[in-house]
C-alpha positions, 0 to 999 in steps of 0.5 A, spaced: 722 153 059 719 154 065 722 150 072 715 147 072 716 143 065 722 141 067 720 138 073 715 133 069 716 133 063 713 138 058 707 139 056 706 133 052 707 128 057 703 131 062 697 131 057 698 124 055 699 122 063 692 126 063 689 122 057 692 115 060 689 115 067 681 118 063 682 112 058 684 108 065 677 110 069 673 109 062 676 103 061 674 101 069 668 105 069 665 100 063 668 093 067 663 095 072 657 097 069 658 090 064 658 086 071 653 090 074 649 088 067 651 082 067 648 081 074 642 084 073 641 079 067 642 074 071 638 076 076 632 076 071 632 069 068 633 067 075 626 070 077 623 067 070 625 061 073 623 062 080 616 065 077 615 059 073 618 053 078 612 056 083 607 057 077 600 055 078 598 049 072 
């Protein structure tokens, strides 16, 4: 065992360190782009209705 495992924790802990902070920006990653879907969303109905309230009839 080299010094530098000693200091943190072997191999194993790193990597599964490693795999806990991906999972943590994959997981924030997908939040963001449910929001940002969510608002584009809206924002098209919320044109639809815009269209239709100032359509001629």
């Amino acid at each position: 065992m080299t010094e530098d495992d000693q200091d943190h924790g072997g191999a194993g802990q790193r990597s599964a360190a490693q795999q806990e902070k991906w999972k943590a920006k994959g997981v924030a990653l997908r939040a963001f782009f449910y929001i940002a879907g969510t608002h584009v969303f809206a924002a098209f109905v919320m044109l639809l209705f815009y269209l239709g309230e100032h359509a001629q009839k």
